[in-house]
DRENRO-85787 format. One record per residue (C-alpha): z, x, y; residue in three letters. Coordinates in steps of 0.5 Angstrom, whole numbers, padded with zeros to 4 digits, always signed. Last residue first. Example, Ala and Ser with C-alpha at 12.3 -4.5 7.8 and 13.67 -1.06 7.14 Angstrom:
<sites>
+0014+0027-0002Ser+0016+0025-0009Ala
</sites>
This chain:
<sites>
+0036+0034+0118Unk+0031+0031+0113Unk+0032+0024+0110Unk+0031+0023+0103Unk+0030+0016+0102Unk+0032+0012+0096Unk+0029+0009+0092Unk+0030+0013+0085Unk+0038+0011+0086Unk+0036+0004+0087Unk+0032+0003+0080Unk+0037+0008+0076Unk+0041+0002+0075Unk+0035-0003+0072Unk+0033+0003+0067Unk+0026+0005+0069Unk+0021+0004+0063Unk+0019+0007+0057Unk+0020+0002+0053Unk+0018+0003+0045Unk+0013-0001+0044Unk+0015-0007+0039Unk+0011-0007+0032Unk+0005-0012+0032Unk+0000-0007+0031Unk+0004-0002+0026Unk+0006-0008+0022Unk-0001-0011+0022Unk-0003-0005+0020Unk+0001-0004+0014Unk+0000-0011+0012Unk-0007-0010+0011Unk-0005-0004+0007Unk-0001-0008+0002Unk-0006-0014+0002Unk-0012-0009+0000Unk-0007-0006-0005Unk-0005-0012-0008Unk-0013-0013-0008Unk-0014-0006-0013Unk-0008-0009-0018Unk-0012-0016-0019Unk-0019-0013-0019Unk-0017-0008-0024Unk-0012-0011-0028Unk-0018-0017-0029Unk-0017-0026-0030Unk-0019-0029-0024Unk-0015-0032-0019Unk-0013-0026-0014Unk-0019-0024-0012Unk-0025-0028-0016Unk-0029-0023-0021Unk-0036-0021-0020Unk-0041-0021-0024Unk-0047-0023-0019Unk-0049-0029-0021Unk-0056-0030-0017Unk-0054-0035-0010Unk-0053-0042-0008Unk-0052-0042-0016Unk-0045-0045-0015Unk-0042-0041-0020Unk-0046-0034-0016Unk-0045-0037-0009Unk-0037-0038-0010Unk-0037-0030-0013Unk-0041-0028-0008Unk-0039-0031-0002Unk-0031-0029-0006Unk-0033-0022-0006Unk-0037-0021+0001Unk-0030-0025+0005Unk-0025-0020+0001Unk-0029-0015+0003Unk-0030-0017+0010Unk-0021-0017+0011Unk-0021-0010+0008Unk-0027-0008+0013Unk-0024-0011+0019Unk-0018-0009+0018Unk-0021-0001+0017Unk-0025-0001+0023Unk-0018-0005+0027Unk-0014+0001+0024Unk-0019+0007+0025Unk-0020+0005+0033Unk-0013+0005+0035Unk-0008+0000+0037Unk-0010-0006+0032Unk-0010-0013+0036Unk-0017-0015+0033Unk-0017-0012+0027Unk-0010-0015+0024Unk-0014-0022+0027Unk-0020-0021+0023Unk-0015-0020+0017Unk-0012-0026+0018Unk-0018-0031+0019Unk-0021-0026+0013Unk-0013-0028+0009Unk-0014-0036+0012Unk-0022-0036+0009Unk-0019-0035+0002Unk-0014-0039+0002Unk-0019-0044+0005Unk-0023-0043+0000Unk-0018-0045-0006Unk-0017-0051-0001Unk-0025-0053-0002Unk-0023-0052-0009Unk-0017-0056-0009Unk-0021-0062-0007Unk-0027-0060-0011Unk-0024-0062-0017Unk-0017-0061-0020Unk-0020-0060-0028Unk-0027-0059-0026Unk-0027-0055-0021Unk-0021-0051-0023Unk-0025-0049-0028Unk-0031-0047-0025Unk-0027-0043-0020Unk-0025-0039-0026Unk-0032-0038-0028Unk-0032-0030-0027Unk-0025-0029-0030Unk-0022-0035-0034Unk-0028-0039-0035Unk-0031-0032-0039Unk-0036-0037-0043Unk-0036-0044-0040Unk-0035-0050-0046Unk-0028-0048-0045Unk-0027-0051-0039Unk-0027-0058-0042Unk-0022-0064-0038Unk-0017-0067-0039Unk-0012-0062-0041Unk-0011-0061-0032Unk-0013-0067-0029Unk-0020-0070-0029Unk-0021-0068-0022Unk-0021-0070-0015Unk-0027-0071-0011Unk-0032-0069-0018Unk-0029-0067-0025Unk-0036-0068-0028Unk-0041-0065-0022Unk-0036-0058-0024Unk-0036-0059-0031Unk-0043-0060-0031Unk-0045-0054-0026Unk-0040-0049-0030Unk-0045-0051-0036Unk-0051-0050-0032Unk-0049-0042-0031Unk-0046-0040-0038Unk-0052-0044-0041Unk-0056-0040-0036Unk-0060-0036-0042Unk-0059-0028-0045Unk-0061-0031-0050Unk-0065-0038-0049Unk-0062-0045-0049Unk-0061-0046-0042Unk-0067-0042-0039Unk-0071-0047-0037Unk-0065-0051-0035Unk-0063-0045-0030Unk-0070-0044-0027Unk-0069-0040-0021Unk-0062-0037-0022Unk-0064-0035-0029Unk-0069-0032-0027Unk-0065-0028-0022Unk-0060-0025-0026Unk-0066-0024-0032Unk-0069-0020-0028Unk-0063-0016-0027Unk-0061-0016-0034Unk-0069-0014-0034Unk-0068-0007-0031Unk-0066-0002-0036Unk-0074-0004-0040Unk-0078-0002-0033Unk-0085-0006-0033Unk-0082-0013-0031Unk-0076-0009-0028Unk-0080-0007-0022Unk-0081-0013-0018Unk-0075-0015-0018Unk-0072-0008-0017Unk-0078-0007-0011Unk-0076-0015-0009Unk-0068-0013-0009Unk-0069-0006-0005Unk-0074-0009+0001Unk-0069-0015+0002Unk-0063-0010+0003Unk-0067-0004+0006Unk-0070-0011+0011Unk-0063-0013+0012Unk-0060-0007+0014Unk-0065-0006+0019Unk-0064-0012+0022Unk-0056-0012+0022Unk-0057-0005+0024Unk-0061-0007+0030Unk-0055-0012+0032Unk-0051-0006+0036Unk-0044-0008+0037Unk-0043-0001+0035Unk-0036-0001+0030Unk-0037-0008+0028Unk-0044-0007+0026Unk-0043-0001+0022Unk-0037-0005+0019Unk-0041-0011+0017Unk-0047-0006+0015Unk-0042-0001+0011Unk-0039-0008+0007Unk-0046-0011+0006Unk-0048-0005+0002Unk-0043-0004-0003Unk-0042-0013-0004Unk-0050-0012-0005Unk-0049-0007-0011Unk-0043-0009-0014Unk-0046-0016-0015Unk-0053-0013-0018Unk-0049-0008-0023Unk-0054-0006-0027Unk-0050+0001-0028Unk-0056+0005-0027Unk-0061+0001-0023Unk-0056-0003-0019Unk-0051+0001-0017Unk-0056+0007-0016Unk-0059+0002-0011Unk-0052+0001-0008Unk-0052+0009-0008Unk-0059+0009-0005Unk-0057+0003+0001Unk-0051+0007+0003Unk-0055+0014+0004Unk-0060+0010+0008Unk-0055+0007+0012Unk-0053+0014+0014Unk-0058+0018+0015Unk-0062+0012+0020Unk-0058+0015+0026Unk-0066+0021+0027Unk-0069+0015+0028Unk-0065+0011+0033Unk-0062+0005+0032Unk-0067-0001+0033Unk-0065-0005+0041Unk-0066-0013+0040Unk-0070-0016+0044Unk-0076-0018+0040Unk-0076-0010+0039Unk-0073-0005+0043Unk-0074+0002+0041Unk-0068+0007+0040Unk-0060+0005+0043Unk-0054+0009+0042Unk-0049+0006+0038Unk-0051+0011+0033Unk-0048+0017+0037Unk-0043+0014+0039Unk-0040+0011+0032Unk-0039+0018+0030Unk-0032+0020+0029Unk-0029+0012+0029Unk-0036+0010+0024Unk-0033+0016+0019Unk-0025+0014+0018Unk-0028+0006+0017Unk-0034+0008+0013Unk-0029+0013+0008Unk-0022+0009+0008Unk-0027+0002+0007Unk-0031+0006+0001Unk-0024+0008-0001Unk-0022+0001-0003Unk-0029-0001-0007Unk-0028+0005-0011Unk-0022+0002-0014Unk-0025-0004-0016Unk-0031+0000-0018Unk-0026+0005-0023Unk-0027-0003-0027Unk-0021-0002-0033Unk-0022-0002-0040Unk-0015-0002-0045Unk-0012+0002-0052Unk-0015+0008-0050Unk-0018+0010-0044Unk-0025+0006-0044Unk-0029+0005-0038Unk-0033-0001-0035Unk-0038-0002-0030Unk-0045-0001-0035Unk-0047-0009-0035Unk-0051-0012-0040Unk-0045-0017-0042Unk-0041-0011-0044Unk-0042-0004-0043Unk-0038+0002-0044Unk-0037+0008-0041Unk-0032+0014-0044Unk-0037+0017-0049Unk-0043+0018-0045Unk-0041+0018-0037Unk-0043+0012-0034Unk-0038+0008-0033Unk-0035+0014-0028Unk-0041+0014-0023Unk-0037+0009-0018Unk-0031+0013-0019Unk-0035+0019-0017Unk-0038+0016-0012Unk-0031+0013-0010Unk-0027+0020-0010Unk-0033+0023-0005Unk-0033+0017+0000Unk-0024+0019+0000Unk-0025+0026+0000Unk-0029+0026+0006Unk-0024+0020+0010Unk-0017+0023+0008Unk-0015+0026+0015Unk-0018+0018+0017Unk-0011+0016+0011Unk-0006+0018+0016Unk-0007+0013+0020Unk-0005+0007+0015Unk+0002+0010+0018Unk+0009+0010+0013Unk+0005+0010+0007Unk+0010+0012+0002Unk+0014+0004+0002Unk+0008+0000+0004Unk+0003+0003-0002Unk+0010+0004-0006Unk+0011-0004-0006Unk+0004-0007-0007Unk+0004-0003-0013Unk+0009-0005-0016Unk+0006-0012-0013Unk+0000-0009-0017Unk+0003-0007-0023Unk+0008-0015-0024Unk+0001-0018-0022Unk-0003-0014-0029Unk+0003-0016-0033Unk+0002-0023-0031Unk-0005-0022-0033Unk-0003-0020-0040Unk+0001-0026-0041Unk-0004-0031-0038Unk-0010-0028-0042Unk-0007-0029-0049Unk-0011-0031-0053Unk-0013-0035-0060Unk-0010-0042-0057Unk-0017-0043-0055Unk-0015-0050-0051Unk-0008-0046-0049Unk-0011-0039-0047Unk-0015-0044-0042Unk-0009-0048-0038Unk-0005-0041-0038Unk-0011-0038-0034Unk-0011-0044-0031Unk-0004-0043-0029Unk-0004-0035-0027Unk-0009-0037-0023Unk-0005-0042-0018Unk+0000-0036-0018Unk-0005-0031-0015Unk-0007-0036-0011Unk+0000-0038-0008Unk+0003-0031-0008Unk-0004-0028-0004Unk-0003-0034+0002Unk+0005-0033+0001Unk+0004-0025+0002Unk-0003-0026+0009Unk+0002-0031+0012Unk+0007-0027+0016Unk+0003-0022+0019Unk+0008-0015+0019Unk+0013-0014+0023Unk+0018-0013+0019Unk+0014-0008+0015Unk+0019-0003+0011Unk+0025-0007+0011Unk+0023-0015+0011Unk+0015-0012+0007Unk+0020-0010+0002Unk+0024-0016+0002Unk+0018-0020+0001Unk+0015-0017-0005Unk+0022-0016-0008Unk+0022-0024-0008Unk+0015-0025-0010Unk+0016-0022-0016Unk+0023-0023-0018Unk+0020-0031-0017Unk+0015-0030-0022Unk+0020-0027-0026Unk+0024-0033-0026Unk+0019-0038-0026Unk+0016-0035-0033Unk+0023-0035-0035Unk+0025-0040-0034Unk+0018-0044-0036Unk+0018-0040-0043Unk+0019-0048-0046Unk+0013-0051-0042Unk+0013-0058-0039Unk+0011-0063-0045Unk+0006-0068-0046Unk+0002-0062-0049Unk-0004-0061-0045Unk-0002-0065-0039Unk+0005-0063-0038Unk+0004-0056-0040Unk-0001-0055-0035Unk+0003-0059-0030Unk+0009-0053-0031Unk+0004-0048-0030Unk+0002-0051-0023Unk+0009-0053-0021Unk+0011-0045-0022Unk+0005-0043-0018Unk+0004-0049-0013Unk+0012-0048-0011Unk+0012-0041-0010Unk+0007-0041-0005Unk+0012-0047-0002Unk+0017-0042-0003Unk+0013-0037+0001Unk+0012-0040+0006Unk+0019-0041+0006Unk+0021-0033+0007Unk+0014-0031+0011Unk+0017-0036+0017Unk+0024-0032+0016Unk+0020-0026+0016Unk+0017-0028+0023Unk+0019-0021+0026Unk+0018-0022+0033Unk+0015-0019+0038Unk+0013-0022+0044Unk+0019-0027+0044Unk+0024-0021+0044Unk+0021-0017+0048Unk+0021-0022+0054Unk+0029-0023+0052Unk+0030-0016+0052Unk+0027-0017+0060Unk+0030-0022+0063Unk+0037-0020+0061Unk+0036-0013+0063Unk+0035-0007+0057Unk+0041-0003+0056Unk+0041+0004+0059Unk+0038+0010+0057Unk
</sites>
């Protein structure tokens, strides 16, 4: 085929550029918070910038930088904002970690969760470089809802699960713990995306009309309703109350997404507010239930609860901490985080409040809605149904965990016991969003990536024109 004309490769060219070169100084401004970050720590706490700090910056640098050559030649076209974004919280995390490891000089979270960064940016590479098109993975859709149940079941089998601050969600596997939820959560998008795109016209259509909203047929409500006993099974066995409604919240925003029908969003929230009140209501007279119980009292009554066991010191501590900090924090080694049990994974945003303030918290969340905004835009410009179905549950996934977890320490709404992606301390969670990251990207890449033209070469135009005149 002949070259393309002067107009039109310059045409290509501007509506489908790469923007590696805009990823790569993002990236050093990411980089820039990471490393800075840790070398305040060591300034604020021991007067002194950190002795490892080269060797801490230069296999953060490796990191990112074989992340972002990886995405350059396997992913040129992928979005440019979605790695710096991740490598700006991930390295923010590291830091207060690093700052709470010191202040209990008895750990060492920040040199383990390091640890976990450089397993998920492997990962985060082998997701990008072995799944040449996220579409291969709708053949996977059963397999990958039978393969998250089982995960999601797995802490329940006797001798491998373990319980830890009344909730049954961790497994053992000799020397280290690891959350299958997290895992589970991925393929739970795979699946719902993969079977709302084979079956999204039969629950689209419209039953009964009720204050001008069109209900789902009766004989549609199978599905939610399967989702709705798995998240209760979540919450009754595992006393998971996070993991329960982050579950099914996720199948109602794609189910909503993938129909455009409001009724689902109206019976979701009635199978929602019906489950909670039966389990809160239950739990008084049913022994396994009152972690949950204690959960929302706590959450109504934090001061009541203040000095009892289970209590809400955890809860009103992080409050004060956050209050004391106030617009722009007491600076890092000036502030108290480790009044706050568990501050380096489920209160993390509780210290980063109090040491940096409620402006760098506000800037936290703005990270996060920039990777949802993001991901919301992957979904929008995807080429094909299962892509802008599983974009828009990755990127809803992420919204749902850090409005939970923001909630819960904020008390807008009953902790939940999730962690915050990317800044909490965790392997699994750390490891599972690399991959989510990993397979946005994918999709952006296959979106954004140029078609191959099929047009008529510019010299053949005159040949093809010509009138064939019979003698």
């Amino acid at each position: 085929m002949a070259a393309l004309s002067p107009v039109r490769a310059v045409t290509q060219a501007t509506m489908f550029r790469s923007r590696r070169g805009a990823e790569l100084f993002l990236l050093v401004l990411a980089l820039f918070v990471g490393i800075g970050a840790y070398a305040a720590v060591g300034l604020g706490v021991d007067q002194q910038v950190p002795p490892d700090i080269v060797g801490y910056g230069g296999w953060l640098v490796a990191l990112v930088v074989a992340a972002h050559l990886t995405v350059r030649f396997v992913a040129p076209y992928a979005d440019p904002v979605l790695l710096p974004v991740v490598a700006a919280l991930n390295g923010l995390g590291l830091a207060v970690i690093h700052r709470i490891d010191l202040a209990k000089t008895d750990t060492d979270f920040a040199a383990k969760q390091l640890f976990w960064m450089t397993v998920g940016v492997g990962l985060f590479i082998a997701t990008l470089v072995f799944l040449s098109d996220h579409r291969a993975l709708q053949r996977f859709t059963y397999t990958s809802g039978l393969a998250a149940v089982l995960l999601l079941l797995l802490p329940l089998a006797p001798g491998l699960g373990t319980e830890i601050n009344g909730a049954r969600i961790w497994i053992h596997v000799g020397g280290l713990s690891f959350q299958p939820g997290e895992i589970a959560k991925v393929l739970l998008v795979i699946s719902f995306a993969g079977y709302l795109v084979l079956h999204r016209d039969a629950l689209a259509l419209a039953g009964r009309r009720f204050a001008g909203i069109d209900l789902p047929r009766g004989r549609d409500l199978g599905p939610i309703l399967a989702m709705w006993l798995v998240s209760l099974l979540v919450l009754v066995a595992q006393r998971d109350l996070g993991s329960g409604l982050l579950f099914f919240c996720l199948f109602i925003v794609m189910l909503y997404v993938s129909t455009e029908r409001a009724g689902w969003l109206v019976v979701g929230g009635f199978l929602f507010a019906a489950g909670v009140t039966a389990t809160y209501v239950l739990s008084g007279s049913i022994g396994f239930l009152v972690h949950v119980r204690n959960r929302f009292d706590i959450w109504l009554n934090p001061m009541e609860y203040y000095d009892r066991t289970p209590g809400s010191f955890q809860l009103v501590e992080g409050l004060f901490g956050m209050s004391w900090g106030g617009l722009l924090g007491r600076g890092f080694g000036e502030g108290r985080p480790t009044r706050v049990p568990y501050a380096e994974s489920d209160f993390i945003m509780a210290a980063i409040g109090e040491e940096l303030g409620l402006t760098a918290v506000m800037a936290v969340i703005l990270l996060y809605g920039l990777i949802v905004e993001r991901g919301l835009r992957i979904a929008l410009i995807s080429r094909d149904s299962f892509g802008k179905l599983m974009a828009t549950g990755l990127a809803a996934l992420v919204g749902l965990q850090v409005f939970t977890v923001v909630g819960g320490v904020t008390r807008l709404i009953p902790l939940t016991g999730l962690t915050t992606p990317f800044l909490s301390y965790g392997g699994s969670s750390l490891v599972a969003n690399w991959v989510i990251i990993a397979l946005l990207l994918r999709i952006s890449d296959h979106a954004r990536r140029p078609l191959p033209d099929l047009s008529v070469p510019d010299d053949q135009d005159e040949m093809n024109t010509q009138v064939v005149k019979l003698p």
